[in-house]
C-alpha positions as CSV (number, residue, x, y, z in Angstrom):
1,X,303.1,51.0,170.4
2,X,305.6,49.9,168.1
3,X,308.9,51.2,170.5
4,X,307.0,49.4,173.5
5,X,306.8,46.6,171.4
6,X,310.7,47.2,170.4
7,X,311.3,48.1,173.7
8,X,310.5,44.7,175.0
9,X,311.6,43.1,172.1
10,X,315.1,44.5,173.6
11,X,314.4,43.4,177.6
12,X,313.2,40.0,176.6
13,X,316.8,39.5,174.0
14,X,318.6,40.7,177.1
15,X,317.2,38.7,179.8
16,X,317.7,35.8,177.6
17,X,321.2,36.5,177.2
18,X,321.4,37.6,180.6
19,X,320.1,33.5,181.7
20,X,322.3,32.2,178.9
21,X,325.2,34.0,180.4
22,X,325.1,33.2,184.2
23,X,324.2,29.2,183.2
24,X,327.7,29.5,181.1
25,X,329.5,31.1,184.2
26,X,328.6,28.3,186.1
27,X,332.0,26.0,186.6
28,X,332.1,22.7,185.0
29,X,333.9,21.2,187.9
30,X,334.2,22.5,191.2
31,X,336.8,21.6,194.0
32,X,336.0,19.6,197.7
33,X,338.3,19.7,200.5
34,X,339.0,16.3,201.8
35,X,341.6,17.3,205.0
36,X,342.8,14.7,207.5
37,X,345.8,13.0,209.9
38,X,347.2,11.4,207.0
39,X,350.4,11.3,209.2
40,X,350.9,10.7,213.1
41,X,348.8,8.8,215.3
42,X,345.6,8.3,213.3
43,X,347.5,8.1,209.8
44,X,345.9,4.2,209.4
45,X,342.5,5.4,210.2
46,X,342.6,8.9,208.2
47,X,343.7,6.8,205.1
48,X,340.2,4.8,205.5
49,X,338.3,8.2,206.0
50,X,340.5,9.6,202.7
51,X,339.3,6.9,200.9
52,X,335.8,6.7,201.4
53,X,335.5,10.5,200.5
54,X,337.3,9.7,197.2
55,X,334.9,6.9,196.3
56,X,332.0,8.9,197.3
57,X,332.8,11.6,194.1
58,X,334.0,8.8,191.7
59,X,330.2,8.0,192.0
60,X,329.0,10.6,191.3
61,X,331.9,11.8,188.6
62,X,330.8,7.8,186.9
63,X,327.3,9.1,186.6
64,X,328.2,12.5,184.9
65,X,328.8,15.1,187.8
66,X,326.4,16.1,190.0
67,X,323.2,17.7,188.5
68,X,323.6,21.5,188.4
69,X,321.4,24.0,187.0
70,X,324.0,24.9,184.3
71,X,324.3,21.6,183.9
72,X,326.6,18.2,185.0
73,X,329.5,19.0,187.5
74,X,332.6,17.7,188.0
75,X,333.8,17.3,191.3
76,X,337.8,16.8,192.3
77,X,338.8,16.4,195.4
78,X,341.6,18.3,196.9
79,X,343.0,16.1,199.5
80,X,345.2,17.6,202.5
81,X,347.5,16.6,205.5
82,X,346.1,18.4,208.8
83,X,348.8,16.4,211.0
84,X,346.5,16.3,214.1
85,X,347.1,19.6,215.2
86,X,345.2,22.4,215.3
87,X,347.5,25.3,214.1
88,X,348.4,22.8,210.9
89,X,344.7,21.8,210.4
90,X,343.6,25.6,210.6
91,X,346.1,26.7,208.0
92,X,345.7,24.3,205.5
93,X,341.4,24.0,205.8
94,X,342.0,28.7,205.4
95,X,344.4,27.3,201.8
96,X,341.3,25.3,201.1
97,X,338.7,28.2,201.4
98,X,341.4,30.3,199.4
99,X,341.5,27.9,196.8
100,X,337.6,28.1,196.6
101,X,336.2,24.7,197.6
102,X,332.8,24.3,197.6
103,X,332.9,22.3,201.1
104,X,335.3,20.5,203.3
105,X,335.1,17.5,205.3
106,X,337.3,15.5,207.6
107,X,339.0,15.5,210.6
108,X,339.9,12.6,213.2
109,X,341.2,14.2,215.8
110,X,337.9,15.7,217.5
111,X,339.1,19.1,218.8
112,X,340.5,20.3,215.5
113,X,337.0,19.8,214.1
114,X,335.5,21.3,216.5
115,X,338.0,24.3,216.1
116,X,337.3,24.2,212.1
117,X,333.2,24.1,213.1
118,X,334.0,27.5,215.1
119,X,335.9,28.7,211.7
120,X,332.6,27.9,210.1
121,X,330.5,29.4,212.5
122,X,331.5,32.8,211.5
123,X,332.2,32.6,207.3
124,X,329.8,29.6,206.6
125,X,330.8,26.5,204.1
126,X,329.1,22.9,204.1
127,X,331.3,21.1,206.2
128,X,331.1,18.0,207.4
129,X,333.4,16.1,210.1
130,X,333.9,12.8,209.9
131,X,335.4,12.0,213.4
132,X,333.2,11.3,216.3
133,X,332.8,14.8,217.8
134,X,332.8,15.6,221.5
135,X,329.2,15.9,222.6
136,X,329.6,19.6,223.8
137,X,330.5,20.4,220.0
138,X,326.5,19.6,219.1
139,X,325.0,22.0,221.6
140,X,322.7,25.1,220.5
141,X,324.8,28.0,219.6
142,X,328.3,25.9,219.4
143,X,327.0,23.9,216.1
144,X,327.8,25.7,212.7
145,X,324.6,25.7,211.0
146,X,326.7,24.3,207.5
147,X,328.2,21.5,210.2
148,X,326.5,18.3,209.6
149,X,328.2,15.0,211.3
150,X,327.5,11.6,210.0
151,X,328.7,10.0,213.2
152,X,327.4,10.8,216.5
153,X,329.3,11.6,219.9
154,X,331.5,9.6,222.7
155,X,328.1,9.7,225.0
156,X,326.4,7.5,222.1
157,X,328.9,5.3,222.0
158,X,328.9,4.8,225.2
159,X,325.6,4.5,225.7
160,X,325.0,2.2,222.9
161,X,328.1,-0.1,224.4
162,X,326.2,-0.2,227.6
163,X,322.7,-0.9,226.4
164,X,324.5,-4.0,224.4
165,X,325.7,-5.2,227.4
166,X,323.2,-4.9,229.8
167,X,319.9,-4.9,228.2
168,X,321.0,-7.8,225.1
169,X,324.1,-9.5,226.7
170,X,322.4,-9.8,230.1
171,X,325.4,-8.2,232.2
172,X,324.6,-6.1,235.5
173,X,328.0,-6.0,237.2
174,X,330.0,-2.9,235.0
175,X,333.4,-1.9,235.3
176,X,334.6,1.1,232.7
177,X,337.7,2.3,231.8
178,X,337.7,5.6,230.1
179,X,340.3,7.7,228.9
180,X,341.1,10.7,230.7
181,X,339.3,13.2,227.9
182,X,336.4,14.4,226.3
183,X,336.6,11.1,224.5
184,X,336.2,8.4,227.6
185,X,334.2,11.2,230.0
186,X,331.6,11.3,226.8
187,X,331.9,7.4,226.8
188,X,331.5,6.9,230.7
189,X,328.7,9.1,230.8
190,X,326.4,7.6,227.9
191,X,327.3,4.3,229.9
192,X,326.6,5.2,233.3
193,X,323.2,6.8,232.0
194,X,321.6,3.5,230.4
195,X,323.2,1.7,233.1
196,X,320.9,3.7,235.5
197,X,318.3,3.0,233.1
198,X,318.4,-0.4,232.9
199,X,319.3,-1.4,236.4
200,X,322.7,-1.7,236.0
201,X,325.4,-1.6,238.8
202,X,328.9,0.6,238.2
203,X,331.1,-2.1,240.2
204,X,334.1,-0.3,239.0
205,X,336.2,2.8,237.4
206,X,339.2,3.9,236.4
207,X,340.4,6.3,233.6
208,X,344.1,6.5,231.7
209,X,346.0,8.9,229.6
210,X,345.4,9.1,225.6
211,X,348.9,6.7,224.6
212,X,349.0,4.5,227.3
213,X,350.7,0.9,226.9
214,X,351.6,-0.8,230.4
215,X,347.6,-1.8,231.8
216,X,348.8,-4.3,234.5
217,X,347.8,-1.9,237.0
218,X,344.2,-1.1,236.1
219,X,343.9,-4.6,235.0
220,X,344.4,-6.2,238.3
221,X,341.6,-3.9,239.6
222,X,339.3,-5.0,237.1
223,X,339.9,-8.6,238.6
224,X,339.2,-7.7,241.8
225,X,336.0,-6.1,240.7
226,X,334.7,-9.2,239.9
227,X,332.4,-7.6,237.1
228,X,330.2,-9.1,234.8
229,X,331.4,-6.9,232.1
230,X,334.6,-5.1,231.2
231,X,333.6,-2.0,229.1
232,X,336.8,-0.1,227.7
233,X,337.1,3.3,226.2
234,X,340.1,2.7,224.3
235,X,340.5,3.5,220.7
236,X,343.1,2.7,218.1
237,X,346.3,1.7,219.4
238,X,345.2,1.8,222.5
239,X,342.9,-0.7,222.5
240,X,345.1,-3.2,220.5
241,X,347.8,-2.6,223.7
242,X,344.8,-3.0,226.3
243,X,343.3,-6.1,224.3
244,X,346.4,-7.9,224.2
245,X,347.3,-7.5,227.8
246,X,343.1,-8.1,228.9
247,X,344.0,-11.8,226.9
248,X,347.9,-12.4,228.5
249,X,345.9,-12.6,232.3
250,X,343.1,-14.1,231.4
251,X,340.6,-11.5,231.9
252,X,338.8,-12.9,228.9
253,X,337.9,-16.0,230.7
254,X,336.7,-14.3,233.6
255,X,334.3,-11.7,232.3
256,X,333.2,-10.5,228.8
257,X,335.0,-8.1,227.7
258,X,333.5,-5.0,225.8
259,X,335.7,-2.8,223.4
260,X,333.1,0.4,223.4
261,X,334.2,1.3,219.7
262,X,336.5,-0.9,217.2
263,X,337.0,-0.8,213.5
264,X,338.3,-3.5,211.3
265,X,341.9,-1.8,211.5
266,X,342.4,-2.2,215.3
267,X,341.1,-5.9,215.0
268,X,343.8,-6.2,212.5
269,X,346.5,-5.0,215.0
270,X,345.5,-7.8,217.4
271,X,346.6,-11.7,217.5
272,X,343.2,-14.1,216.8
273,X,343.3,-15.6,220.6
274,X,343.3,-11.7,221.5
275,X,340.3,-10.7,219.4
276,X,338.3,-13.9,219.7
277,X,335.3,-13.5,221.8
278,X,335.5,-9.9,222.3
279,X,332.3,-7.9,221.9
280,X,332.4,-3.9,220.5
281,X,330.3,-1.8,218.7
282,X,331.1,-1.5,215.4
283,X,329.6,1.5,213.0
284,X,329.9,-0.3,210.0
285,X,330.2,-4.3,209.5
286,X,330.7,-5.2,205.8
287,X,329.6,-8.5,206.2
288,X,326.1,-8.6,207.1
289,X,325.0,-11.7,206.1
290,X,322.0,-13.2,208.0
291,X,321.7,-9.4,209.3
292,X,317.4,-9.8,209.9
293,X,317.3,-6.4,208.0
294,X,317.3,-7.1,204.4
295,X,317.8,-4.4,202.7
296,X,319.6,-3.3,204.8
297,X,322.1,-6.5,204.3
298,X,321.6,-5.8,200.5
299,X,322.7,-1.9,200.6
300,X,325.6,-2.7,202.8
301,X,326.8,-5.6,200.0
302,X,326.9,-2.8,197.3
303,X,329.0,-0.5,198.8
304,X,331.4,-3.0,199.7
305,X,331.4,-4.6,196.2
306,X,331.9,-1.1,195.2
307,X,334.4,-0.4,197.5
308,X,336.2,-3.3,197.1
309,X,336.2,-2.9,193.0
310,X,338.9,0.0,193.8
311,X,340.5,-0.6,197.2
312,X,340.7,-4.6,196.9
313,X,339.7,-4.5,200.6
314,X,336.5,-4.5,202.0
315,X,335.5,-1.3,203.5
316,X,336.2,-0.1,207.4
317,X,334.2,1.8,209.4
318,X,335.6,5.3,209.1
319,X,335.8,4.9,205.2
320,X,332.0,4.9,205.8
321,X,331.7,7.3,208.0
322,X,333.6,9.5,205.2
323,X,331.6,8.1,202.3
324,X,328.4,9.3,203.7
325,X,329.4,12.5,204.7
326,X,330.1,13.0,201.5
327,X,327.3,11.8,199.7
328,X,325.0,14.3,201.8
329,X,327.1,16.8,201.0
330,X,326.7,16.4,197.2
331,X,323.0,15.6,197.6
332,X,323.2,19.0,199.5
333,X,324.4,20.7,196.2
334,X,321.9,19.2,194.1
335,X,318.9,19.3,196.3
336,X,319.8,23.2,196.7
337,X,320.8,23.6,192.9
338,X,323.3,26.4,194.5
339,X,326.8,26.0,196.5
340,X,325.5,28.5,199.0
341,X,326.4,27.3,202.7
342,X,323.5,28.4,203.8
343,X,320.8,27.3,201.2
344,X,322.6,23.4,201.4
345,X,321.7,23.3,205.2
346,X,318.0,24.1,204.3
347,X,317.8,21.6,202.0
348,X,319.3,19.3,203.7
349,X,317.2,19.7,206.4
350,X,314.2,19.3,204.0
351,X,311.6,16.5,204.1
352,X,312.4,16.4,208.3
353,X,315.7,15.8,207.4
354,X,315.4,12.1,206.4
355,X,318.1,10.7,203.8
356,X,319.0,7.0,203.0
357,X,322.2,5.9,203.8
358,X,324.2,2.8,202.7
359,X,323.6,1.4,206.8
360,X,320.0,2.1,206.4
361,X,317.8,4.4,206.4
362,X,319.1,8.0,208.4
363,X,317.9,11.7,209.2
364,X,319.5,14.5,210.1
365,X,318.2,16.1,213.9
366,X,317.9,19.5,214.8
367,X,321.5,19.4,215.8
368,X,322.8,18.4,212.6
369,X,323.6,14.7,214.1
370,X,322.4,11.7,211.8
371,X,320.0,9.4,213.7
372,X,320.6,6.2,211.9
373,X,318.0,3.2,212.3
374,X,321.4,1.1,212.9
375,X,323.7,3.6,214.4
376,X,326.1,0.8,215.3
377,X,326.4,-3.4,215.0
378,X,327.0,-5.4,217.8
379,X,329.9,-7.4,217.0
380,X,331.6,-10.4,218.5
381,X,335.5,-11.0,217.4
382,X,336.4,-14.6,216.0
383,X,339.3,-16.6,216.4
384,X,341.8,-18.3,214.7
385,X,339.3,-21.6,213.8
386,X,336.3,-19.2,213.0
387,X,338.6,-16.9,210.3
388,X,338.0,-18.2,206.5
389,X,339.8,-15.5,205.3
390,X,342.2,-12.0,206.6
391,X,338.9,-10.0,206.5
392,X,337.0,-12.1,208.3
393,X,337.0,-10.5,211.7
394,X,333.5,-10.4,213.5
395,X,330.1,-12.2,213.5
396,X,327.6,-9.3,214.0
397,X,324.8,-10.2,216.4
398,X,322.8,-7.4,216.5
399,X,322.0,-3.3,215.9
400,X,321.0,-0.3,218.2
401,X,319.9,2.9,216.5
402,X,317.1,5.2,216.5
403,X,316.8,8.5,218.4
404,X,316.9,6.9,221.8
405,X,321.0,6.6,221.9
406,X,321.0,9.9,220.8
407,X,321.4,12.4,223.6
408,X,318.0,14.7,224.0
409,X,317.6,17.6,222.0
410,X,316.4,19.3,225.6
411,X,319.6,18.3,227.0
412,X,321.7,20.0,224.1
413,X,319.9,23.4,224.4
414,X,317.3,22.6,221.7
């Protein structure tokens, strides 16, 4: 009896030491990739996405590190220049995974994220994009199951522009321009779809090249459309060049005209008399005063308070985008108490996937897309009289959101 007793005396020592040692071997700070366009074409916007990521783990850093089972966590973020191409992007995110991150997000150039979510596929890490992915990247069996996106697909957009126009504007007459990719077929799509729903009529379409800057030609079709509505695909530059021109003939006083998607940055890039009346859909407002939601109003104040605090601007829709993303991410860690790719997905996809977000309240679907209760603000652009202040861009004047502007989990292979 007395060398069982010894004998266990010994297992019990060892498994204690055992505990003791893989609870020290845990790291005391662990590494996040943060990889994006931060020169090129979408430098403006990738600096926004970089610096919503960074505020997102000076959170949680000002609280102590994320809450480990060793104990608090440190989190640094290791931030990377992808150039918006894809032989760049794919080097640098395979440095990243050499250097041991713990997960990666970015991207806004949508077919290098999809081409990292492949990468993914087959050696799993959390990673999540924060572009607006093409729609074929959410289908069953093309979705990573560590991929999670915090903003939705071009068809949403799209569909989302359309049902503000039709079903809350009042407009029937459509005309849409999209642009000749993934991007503005996504966009034309969701469009034509609620149009059909709501009894809308297409009057009018035409689709242009990623970069282009003389409209004149399209524009004078538009005209002679005589639509109600003038929906536009264009993004970024683009739409500060189509915007401008839409305003020089006087489109704007003819028809309303509908910027699909617009951030704070391209509103920026246009003259007052060129942004003023113009109607988009916007994924994050920071001023949402009056908003009918609340909380919602309240949540949305914080984080820009907070953002504010260490950008001294207020924060733009793809910084949000990023912020989120990376927030999930880290509640992903904590809620799985492990770094394993796999285990974060499951927990993340605990609870039916429901998370609160600093929009609103969100959940993650089957195809790891967020359905957000406001997945985008209706916004109106002011003019020169209605601007107190640089910032001052756009009176929102409404929300869609729910799982309705998502496309069907049938039609994605689910």
């Amino acid at each position: 009896m007395r060398k069982l007793a010894g004998l266990l005396f010994v297992l019990a020592i060892c498994g204690v030491l055992g505990y003791g040692s893989a609870l020290a071997a845990q790291p005391a700070r662990i590494k996040v990739g943060i990889l994006l366009p931060l020169t090129g074409t979408f430098a403006a916007v990738a600096e926004t996405q970089r610096d919503g990521a960074l505020l997102a783990i000076d959170v949680v850093n000002k609280r102590g590190g994320l809450n480990m089972p060793g104990g608090k966590v440190m989190i640094e973020g290791v931030v990377a220049d992808d150039e918006a191409k894809q032989d760049v992007g794919v080097r640098r995110y395979r440095y990243m995974v050499d250097e041991g991150v713990k997960g990666v997000g970015g991207q806004t150039w949508a077919p290098l994220a999809y081409a990292i979510n492949a990468m993914v596929g087959k050696q799993p890490m959390p990673y999540f994009p924060v572009c607006v992915m093409a729609k074929e990247a959410f289908q069953k069996g093309k979705l990573a199951p560590s991929t999670f996106a915090t903003a939705y697909s071009p068809w949403t957009v799209g569909y989302m522009a359309g049902q503000a126009a039709v079903k809350t504007l009042g407009k029937k007459r459509v005309f849409f321009l999209a642009r000749a990719d993934s991007w503005g077929w996504d966009m034309r799509d969701g469009t034509y779809a609620v149009a059909k729903e709501l009894g809308a009529q297409i009057v009018g379409y035409e689709e242009v090249a990623l970069g282009t800057s003389d409209y004149t030609t399209v524009l004078q079709k538009v005209r002679a459309a005589k639509p109600d509505v003038f929906i536009a695909a264009q993004f970024a530059a683009d739409a500060v060049a189509l915007l401008k021109q839409v305003q020089q003939m006087g489109l704007n006083k003819e028809m309303t005209i509908f910027n699909a998607f617009i951030t704070n940055v391209v509103a920026k890039g246009l003259p007052p008399e060129a942004l003023e009346g113009v109607y988009a859909m916007h994924y994050f407002y920071y001023d949402l005063t009056g908003f009918p939601d609340k909380e919602v109003a309240k949540s949305a104040q914080e984080f820009t308070d907070l953002y504010r605090a260490k950008y001294k601007r207020p924060p733009d829709a793809y910084a949000t985008i990023a912020y989120i993303a990376y927030m999930e991410m880290f509640r992903g860690f904590e809620a799985a108490k492990t770094y394993d790719p796999l285990k974060v997905a499951a927990a993340l996809m605990a609870n039916k996937g429901q998370f609160s977000s600093v929009k609103g309240p969100a959940r993650w679907r089957a195809d790891h897309s967020a359905e957000f209760k406001h997945a985008a603000f209706l916004v109106k652009g002011k003019g020169a009289k209605e601007q107190k202040h640089e910032w001052d861009l756009f009176t929102v004047m409404g929300s869609v959101g729910g799982e309705s502007v998502l496309p069907t989990l049938k039609s994605l292979g689910y």
